[in-house]
C-alpha positions in Angstrom: 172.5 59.5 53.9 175.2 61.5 55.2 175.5 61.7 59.2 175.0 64.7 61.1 177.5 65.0 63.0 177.8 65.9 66.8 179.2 68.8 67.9 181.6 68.7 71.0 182.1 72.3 72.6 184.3 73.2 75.4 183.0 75.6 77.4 179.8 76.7 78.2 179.3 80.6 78.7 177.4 82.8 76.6 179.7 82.7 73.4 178.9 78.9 73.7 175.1 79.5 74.1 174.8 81.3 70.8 177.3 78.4 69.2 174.5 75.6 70.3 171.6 77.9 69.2 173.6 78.0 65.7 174.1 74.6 65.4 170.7 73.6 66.3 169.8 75.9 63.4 171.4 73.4 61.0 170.3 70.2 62.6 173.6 69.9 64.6 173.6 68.1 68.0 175.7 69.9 70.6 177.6 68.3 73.5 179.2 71.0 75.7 181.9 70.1 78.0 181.8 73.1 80.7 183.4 73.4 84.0 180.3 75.4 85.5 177.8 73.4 86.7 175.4 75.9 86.0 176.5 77.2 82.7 174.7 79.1 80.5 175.4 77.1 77.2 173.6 74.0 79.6 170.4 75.4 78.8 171.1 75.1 74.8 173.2 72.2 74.4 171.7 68.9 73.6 174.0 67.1 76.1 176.3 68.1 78.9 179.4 67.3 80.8 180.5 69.1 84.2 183.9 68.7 84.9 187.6 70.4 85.2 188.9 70.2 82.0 192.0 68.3 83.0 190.1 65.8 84.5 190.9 62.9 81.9 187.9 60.9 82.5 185.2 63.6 81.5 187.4 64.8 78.1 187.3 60.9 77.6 183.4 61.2 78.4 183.2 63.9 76.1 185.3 62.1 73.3 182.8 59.4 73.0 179.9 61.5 72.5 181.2 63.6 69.4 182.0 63.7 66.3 183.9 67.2 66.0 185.1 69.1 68.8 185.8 73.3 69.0 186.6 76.0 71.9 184.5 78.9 72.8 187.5 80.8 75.1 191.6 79.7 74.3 193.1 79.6 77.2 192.4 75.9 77.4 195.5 73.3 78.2 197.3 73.0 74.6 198.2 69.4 76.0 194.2 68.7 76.5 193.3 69.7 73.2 196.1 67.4 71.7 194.7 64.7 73.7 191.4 65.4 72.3 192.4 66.2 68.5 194.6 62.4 68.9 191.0 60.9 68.9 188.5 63.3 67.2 189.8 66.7 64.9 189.4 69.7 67.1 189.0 72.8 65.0 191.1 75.4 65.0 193.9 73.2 65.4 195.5 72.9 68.9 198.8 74.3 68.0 196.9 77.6 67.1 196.6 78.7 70.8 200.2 77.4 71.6 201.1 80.5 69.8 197.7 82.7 71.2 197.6 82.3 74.3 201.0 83.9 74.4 201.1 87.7 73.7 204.6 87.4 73.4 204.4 84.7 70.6 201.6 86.1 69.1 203.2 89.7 68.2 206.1 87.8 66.9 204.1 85.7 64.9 202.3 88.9 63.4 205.6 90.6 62.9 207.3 87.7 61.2 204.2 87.8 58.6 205.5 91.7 58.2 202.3 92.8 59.8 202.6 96.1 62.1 202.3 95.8 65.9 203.0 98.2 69.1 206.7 97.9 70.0 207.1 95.5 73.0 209.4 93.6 75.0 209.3 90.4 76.7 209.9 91.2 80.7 211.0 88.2 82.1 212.4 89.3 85.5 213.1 92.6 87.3 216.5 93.1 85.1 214.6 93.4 81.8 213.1 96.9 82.7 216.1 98.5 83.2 215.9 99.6 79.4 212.5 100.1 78.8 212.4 104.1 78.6 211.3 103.9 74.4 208.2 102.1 75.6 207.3 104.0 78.3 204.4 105.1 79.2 203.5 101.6 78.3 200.8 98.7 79.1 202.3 95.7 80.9 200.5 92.4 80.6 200.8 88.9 81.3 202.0 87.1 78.4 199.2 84.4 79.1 195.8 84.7 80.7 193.7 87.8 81.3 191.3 89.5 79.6 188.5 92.2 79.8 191.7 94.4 81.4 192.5 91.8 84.1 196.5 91.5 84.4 197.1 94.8 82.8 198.5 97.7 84.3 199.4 101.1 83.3 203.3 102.0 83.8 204.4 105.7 83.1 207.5 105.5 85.0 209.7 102.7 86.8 208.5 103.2 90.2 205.1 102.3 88.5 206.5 98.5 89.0 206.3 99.2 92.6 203.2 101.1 92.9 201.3 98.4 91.2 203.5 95.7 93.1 204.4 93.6 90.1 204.8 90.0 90.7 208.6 89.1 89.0 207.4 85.4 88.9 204.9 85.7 85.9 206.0 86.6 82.5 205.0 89.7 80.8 204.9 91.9 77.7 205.7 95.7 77.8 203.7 97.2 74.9 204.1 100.9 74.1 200.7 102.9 74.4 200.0 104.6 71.4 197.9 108.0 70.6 194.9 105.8 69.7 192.4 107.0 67.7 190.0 104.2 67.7 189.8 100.3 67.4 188.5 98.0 64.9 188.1 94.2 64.7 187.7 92.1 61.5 186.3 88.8 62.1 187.2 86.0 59.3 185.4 82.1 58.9 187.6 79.6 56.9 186.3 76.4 55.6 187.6 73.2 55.3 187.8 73.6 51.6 190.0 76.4 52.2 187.3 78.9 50.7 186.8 82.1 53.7 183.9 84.9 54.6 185.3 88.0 55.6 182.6 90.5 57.4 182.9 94.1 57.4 185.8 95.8 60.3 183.4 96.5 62.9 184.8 99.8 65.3 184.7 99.1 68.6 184.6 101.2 72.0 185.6 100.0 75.0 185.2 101.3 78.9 187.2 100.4 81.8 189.1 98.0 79.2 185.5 96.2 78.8 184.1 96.1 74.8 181.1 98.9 75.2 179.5 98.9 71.9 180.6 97.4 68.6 179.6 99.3 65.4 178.9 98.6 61.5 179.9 100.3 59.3 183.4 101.7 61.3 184.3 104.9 60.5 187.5 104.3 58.3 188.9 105.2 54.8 188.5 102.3 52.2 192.2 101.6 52.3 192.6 101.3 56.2 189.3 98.5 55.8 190.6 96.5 53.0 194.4 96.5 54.9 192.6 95.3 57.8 190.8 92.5 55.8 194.2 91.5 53.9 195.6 91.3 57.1 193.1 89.0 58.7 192.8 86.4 55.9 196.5 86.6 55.8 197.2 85.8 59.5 193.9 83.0 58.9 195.9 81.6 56.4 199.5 81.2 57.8 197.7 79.4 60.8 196.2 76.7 58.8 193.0 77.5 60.0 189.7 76.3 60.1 186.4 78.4 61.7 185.5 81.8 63.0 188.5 83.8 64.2 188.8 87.5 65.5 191.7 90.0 64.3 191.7 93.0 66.9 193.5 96.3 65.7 194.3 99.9 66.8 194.3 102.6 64.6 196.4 105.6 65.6 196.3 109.4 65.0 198.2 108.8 61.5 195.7 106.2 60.6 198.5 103.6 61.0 196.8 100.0 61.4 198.3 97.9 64.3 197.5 94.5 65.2 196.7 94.3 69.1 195.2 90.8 69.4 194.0 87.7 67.5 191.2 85.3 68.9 191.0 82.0 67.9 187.2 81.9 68.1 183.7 83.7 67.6 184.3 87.3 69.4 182.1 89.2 71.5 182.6 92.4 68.9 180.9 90.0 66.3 177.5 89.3 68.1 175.8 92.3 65.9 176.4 89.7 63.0 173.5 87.3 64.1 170.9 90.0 62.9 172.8 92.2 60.5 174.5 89.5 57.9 172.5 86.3 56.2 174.8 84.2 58.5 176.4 84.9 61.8 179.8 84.4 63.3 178.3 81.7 64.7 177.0 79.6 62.5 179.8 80.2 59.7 181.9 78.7 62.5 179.7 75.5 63.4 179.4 75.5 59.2 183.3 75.5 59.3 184.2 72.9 62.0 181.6 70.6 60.7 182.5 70.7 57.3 179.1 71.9 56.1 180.6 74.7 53.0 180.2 78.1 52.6 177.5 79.9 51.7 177.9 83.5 50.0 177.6 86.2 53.4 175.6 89.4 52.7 174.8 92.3 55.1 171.3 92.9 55.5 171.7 96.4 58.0 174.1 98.2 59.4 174.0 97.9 63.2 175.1 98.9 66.8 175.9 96.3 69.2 175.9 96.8 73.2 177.5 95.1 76.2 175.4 94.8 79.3 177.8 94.7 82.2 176.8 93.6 85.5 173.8 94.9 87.7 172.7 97.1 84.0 170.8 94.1 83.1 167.7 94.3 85.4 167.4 97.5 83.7 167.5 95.8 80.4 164.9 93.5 81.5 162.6 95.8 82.2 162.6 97.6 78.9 160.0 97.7 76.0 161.9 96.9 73.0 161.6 98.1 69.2 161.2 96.2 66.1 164.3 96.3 65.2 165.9 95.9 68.9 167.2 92.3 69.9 168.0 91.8 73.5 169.7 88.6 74.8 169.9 87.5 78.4 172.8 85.7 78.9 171.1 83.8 81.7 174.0 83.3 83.9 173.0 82.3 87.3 174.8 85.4 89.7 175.3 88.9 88.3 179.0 90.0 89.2 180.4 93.8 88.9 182.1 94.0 85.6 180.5 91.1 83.9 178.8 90.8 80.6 175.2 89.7 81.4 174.1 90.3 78.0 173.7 92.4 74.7 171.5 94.5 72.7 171.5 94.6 68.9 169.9 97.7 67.2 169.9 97.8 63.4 170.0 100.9 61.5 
């Protein structure tokens, strides 16, 4: 008899949650390595570890307790991953969010595979905007970190580096704003047999730079969705890699496709999947890592996914839902202003 194998996952908010709840739907034991002592995922996984994730005797903890280990957010130390992957495989591969976490990398990556992207440039100091008027009005992020909007700022003009008192010590990427008409994300599982799932471009609406609701079926010609899914198994496949990822695009007023972002992971946009395909996100991605195969994915429902940010969930709670209404608590301990807290599925 083959052995189930136990899952190691690091990190422990909500994305992590519905990971454990998937894998407990095959049989898999979980082991999250989290460093919240009250995270969410605690409640679902089978075992947990609190600790900082440099801290080499709890990723040596966690080692000896798994068999496989995955990610639910990237912006984990590349170098603690490697450590990790020396000892037991960590799916996707490490070297993946060497070139991820880096928005700099990561559009050069995507241009190299001759794959359209806003036009950008690196800033590395105050002496790189001195040329910069072709991408103005632009968005200037940090090349690593942030997310939800955090480390982004809005520059129409020079004197915007001053007005938003720009710190010259980080590294950042200038991307030219574009006359957006909407945004669309295509979420892609590869296997270990190299065989993928692709699921529908799901459109996606965002407010203050937080994902507000995430639709199926997206509003787009048939050429514009199969680019997009081209594109996605294409980027998949250059990377080697193995699980759920996310391909974020723009789509502007000529119906040009861009890519803005790739996730190395299950994706917030894809959470409508749990109750509108045969298998979810999440479980084609514990399926992946864990070498369990593909099975064929079929939608059963279109469906309308939304965010609930911050104090909006005691009004959530409160609600009477409909048959064809799922609500999930994400059960974190505080609510915080501008925080997902949890989600609402309603199929259609």
């Amino acid at each position: 008899m083959i052995k189930t194998p136990v899952l190691g996952i690091i990190g422990g908010g909500q994305l992590g949650s519905l990971l454990c709840k998937a894998a407990r739907k095959l049989n898999i034991k979980t082991c999250v390595l989290s460093d919240d002592s009250d995270a969410p995922a605690k409640k679902f996984a089978d075992d947990f570890i609190y600790g900082k994730y440099q801290n080499i005797n709890k990723i040596n903890q966690f080692i000896k307790k798994i068999d496989v280990a995955t990610f639910e957010f990237e912006n984990i130390p590349v170098s603690i991953l490697k450590k990790i992957n020396k000892k037991i495989k960590v799916f996707p591969k490490p070297q993946i969010n060497a070139i991820v976490q880096n928005r700099f990398l990561e559009k050069k990556f995507v241009n190299h595979l001759k794959i359209p992207t806003t036009n950008y440039k690196l800033i590395k100091n105050r002496k790189d905007i001195k040329d910069i008027s072709t991408l103005l009005p632009g968005i200037l992020k940090t090349t690593t970190l942030g997310y939800d909007g955090k480390g982004q700022y809005v520059i129409k003009k020079l004197k915007d580096f001053e007005k938003n008192k720009i710190n010259f010590n980080k590294e950042y990427i200038l991307e030219k704003k574009i006359d957006l008409k909407k945004e669309i994300s295509v979420i892609v599982t590869v296997f270990q047999n190299k065989k993928y799932s692709v699921y529908e471009p799901i459109e996606n609406v965002h407010k203050n730079q937080i994902l507000h609701t995430s639709t199926i079926p997206a509003k787009i010609s048939n050429a514009v969705k199969n680019k997009a899914k081209n594109y996605a198994v294409k980027i998949a496949k250059k990377l080697n890699y193995i699980g759920t990822m996310c391909v974020e695009y723009f789509i502007d007023k000529n119906n040009k496709l861009l890519v803005n972002e790739i996730a190395p992971r299950v994706h917030n946009s894809g959470h409508l999947t749990i109750e509108a395909f045969n298998i979810s996100q999440f479980e084609n991605h514990v399926r992946a890592v864990c070498n369990f195969g593909r099975k064929p994915l079929k939608k059963i429902r279109n469906a309308k996914m939304i965010n609930i940010i911050g104090s909006d969930l005691l009004r959530f709670k409160k609600k009477k839902f409909k048959k064809n209404e799922y609500f999930y608590d994400y059960l974190k301990n505080q609510i915080k202003t501008n925080r997902k807290m949890g989600h609402l599925t309603t199929l259609v």
